[in-house]
N, C-alpha and C positions, 0 to 999 in steps of 0.2 A: 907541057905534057899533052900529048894528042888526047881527040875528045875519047879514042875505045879504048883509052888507057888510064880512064878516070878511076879513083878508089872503090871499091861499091860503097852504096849508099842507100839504105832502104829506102823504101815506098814511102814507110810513115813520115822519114826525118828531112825527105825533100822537099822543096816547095816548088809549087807548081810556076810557071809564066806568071801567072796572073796573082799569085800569093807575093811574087817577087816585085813586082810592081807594086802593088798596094802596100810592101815595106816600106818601097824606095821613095813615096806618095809622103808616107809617112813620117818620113824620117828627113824627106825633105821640108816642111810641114814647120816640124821642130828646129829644124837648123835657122829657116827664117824666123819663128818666136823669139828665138834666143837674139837675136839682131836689138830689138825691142825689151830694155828696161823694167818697162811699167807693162804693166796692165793694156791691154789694146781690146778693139775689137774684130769681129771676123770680119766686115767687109775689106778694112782694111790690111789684114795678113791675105787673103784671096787676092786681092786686087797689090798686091806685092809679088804674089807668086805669078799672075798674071803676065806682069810687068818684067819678070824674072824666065820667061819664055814654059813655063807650065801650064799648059793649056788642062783645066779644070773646072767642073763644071760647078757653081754656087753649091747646088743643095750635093755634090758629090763631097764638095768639102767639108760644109756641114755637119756628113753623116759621118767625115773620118775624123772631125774634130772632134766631135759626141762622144766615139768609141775611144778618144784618146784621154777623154774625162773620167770616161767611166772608167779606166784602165788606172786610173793615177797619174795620168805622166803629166797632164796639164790640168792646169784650175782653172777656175771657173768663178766668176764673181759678178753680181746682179747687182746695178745700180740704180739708180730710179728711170722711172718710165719705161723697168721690165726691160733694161738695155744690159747686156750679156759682154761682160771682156774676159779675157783669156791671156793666161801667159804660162810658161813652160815653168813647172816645178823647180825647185833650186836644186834638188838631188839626182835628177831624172840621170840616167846612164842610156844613150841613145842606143846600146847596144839590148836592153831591156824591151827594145820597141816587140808588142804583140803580133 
């Protein structure tokens, strides 16, 4: 379909460039957790995305891994010496990403 023959689409229900990116961040995020079994931690999922051609910065991950705790879609479990692992919920619906 040519781009001036799109459906409309309001203002509120698009997302911007940069709202679309920060899904596709995210939802890439989740597709590597889900690779990983157990429990991990964050350097090692960063440094897989890394490795995986995602150029990302440490505390940029950080901050969308946080958001992704606080959303429910990922856990979060503290082990000793305040060491933080993370894995994707068993229910999550990647379609549910905020």
């Amino acid at each position: 379909m040519p781009g001036h023959l799109r459906p409309y689409q309001s203002a509120s229900t698009r997302l911007t460039k940069s709202q679309q990116q920060y899904y596709e961040v995210s939802a890439r995020i989740i597709q590597l957790m889900n690779e990983y079994s157990a429990y991990t931690d964050a350097e090692t999922f960063w440094l897989a995305m890394k490795k995986s051609g995602l150029q990302l910065s440490l505390s940029t991950f950080y901050n969308r891994l946080r958001f992704l705790v606080d959303n429910g879609i990922v856990e979060k479990q503290t082990v000793k010496y305040n060491k933080n692992l993370y894995r994707v919920k068993s229910d999550t619906n990647i379609n549910r990403i905020p």
